[in-house]
C-alpha positions as a Markdown table, in Angstrom:
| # | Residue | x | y | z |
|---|---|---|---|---|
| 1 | Unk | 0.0 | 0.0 | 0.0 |
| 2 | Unk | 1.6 | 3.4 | -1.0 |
| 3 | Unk | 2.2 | 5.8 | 1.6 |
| 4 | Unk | -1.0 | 8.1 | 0.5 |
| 5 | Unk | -3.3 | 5.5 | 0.3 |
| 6 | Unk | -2.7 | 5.2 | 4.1 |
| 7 | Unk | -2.7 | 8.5 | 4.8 |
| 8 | Unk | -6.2 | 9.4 | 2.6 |
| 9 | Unk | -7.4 | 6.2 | 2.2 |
| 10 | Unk | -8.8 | 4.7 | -1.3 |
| 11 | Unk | -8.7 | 7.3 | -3.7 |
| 12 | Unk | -10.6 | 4.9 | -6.3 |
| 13 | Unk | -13.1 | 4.6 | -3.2 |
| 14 | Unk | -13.4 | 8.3 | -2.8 |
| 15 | Unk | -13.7 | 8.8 | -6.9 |
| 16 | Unk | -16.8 | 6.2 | -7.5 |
| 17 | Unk | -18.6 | 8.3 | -4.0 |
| 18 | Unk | -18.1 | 11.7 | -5.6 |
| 19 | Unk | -19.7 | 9.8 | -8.9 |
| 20 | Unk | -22.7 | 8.7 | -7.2 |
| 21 | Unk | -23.1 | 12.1 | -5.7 |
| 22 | Unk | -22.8 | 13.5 | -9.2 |
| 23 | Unk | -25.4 | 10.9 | -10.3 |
| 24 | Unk | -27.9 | 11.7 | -7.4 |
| 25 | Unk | -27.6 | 15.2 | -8.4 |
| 26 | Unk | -29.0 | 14.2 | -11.7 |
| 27 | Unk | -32.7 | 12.6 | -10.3 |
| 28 | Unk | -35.5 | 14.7 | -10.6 |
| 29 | Unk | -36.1 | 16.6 | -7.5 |
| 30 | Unk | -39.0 | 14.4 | -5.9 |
| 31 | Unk | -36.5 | 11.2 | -6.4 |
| 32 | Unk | -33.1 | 13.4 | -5.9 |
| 33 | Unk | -34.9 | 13.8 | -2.3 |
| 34 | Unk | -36.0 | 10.1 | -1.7 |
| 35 | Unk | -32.4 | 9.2 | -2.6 |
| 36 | Unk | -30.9 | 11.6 | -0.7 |
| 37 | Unk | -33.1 | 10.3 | 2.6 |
| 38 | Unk | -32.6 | 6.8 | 2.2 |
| 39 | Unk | -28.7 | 7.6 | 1.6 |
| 40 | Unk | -28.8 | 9.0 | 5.0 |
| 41 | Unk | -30.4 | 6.3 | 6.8 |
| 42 | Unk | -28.0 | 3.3 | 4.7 |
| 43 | Unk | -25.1 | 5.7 | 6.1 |
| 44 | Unk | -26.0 | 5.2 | 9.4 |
| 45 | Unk | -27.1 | 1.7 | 9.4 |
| 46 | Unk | -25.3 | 0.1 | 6.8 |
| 47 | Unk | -21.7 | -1.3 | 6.4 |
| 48 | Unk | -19.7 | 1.6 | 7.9 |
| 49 | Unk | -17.0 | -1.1 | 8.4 |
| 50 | Unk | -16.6 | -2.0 | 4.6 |
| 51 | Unk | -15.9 | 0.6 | 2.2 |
| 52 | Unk | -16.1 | -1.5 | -0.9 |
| 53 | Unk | -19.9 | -2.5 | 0.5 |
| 54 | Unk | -20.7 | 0.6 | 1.3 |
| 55 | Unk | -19.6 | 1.8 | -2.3 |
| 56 | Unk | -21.7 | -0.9 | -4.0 |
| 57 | Unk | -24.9 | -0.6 | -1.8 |
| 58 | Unk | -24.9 | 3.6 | -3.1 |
| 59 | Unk | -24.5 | 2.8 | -6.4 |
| 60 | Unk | -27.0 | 0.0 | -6.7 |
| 61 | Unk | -29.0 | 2.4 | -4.6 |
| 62 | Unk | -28.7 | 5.3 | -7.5 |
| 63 | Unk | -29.1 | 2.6 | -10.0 |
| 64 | Unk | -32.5 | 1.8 | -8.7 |
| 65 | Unk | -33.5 | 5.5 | -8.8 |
| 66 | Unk | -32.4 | 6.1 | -12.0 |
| 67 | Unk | -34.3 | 2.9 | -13.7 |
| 68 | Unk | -37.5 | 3.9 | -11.4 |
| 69 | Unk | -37.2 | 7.8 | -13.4 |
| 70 | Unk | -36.5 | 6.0 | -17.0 |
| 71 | Unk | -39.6 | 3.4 | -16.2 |
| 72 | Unk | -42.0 | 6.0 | -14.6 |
| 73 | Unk | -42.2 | 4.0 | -11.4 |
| 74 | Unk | -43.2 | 6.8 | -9.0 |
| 75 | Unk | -41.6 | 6.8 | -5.5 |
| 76 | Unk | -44.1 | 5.0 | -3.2 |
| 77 | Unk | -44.5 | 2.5 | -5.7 |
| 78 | Unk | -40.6 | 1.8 | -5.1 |
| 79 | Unk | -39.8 | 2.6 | -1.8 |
| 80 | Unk | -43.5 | 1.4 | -0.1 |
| 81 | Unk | -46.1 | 2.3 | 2.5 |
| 82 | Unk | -43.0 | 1.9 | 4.9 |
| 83 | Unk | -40.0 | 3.5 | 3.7 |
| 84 | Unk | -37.7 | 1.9 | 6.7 |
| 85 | Unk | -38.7 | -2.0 | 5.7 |
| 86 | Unk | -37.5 | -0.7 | 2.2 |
| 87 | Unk | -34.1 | 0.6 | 3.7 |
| 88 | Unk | -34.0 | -2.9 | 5.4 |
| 89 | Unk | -34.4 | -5.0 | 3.1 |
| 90 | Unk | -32.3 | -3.6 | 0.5 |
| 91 | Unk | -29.1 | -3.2 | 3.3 |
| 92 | Unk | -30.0 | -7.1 | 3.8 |
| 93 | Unk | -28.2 | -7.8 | 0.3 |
| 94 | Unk | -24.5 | -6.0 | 1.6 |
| 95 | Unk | -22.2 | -7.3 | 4.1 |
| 96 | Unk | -20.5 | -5.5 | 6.6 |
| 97 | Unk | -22.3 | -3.8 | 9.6 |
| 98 | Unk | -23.2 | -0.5 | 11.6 |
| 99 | Unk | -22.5 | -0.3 | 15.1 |
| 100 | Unk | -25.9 | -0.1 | 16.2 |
| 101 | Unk | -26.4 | -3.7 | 13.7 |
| 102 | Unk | -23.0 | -4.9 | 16.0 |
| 103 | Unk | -24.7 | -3.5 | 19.3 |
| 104 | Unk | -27.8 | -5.3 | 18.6 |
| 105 | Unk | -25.9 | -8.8 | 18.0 |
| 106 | Unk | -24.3 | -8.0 | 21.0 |
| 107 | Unk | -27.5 | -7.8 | 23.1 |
| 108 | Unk | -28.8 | -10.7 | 21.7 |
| 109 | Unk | -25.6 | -12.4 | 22.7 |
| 110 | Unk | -25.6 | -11.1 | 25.9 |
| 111 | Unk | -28.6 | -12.0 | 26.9 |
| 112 | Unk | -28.6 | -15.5 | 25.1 |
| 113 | Unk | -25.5 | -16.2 | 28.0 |
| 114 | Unk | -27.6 | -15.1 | 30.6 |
| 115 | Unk | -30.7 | -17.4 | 29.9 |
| 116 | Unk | -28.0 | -20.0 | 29.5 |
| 117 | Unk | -26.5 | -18.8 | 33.1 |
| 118 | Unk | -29.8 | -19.1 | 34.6 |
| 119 | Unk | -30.9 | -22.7 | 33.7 |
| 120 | Unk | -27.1 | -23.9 | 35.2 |
């Protein structure tokens, strides 16, 4: 690894963000918004430890936008009645995890040794 990949990290990474950006940009102003909202939610609960992942899930993400404005498919009809399940479901196809995704497993862990405490 050269010395400024370590120091800035992937610059190919950093180039196919600043493309989906420029992408998003280009939606219509109703799905430009969508985009924008679900972005924010797969930011926060998506694969924050896996660049590459992350990279993918955003352009896939634009991708659907962008054949949902070629077909016509208006935004409800894409996203649902609840937006959230959408954002679920579609993080369920990347690897990687959030922390709140690892703090969750770790509950569930947690809590899974207790039970198993208690019947000893």
């Amino acid at each position: 690894m050269m010395w400024i990949d370590k120091l800035v990290g992937d610059l190919g990474d950093k180039r196919s963000y600043l493309e989906y950006k420029s992408r998003v940009k280009k939606l219509p102003p109703g799905y430009r918004d969508a985009a924008k909202a679900l972005e924010r939610y797969l930011m926060y609960m998506g694969p924050s430890d896996d660049g590459k992942a992350l990279i993918a899930m955003l352009d896939d993400l634009v991708d659907l936008f962008e054949q949902s404005v070629a077909d016509g498919t208006p935004i409800r009809t894409l996203v649902g009645d609840d937006p959230s399940e959408f954002a679920e479901t579609f993080l369920d196809n990347y690897a990687g995890g959030s922390w709140i995704r690892k703090e969750r497993a770790r509950l569930t862990e947690s809590i899974n040794r207790s039970i198993e405490e208690q019947k000893k």
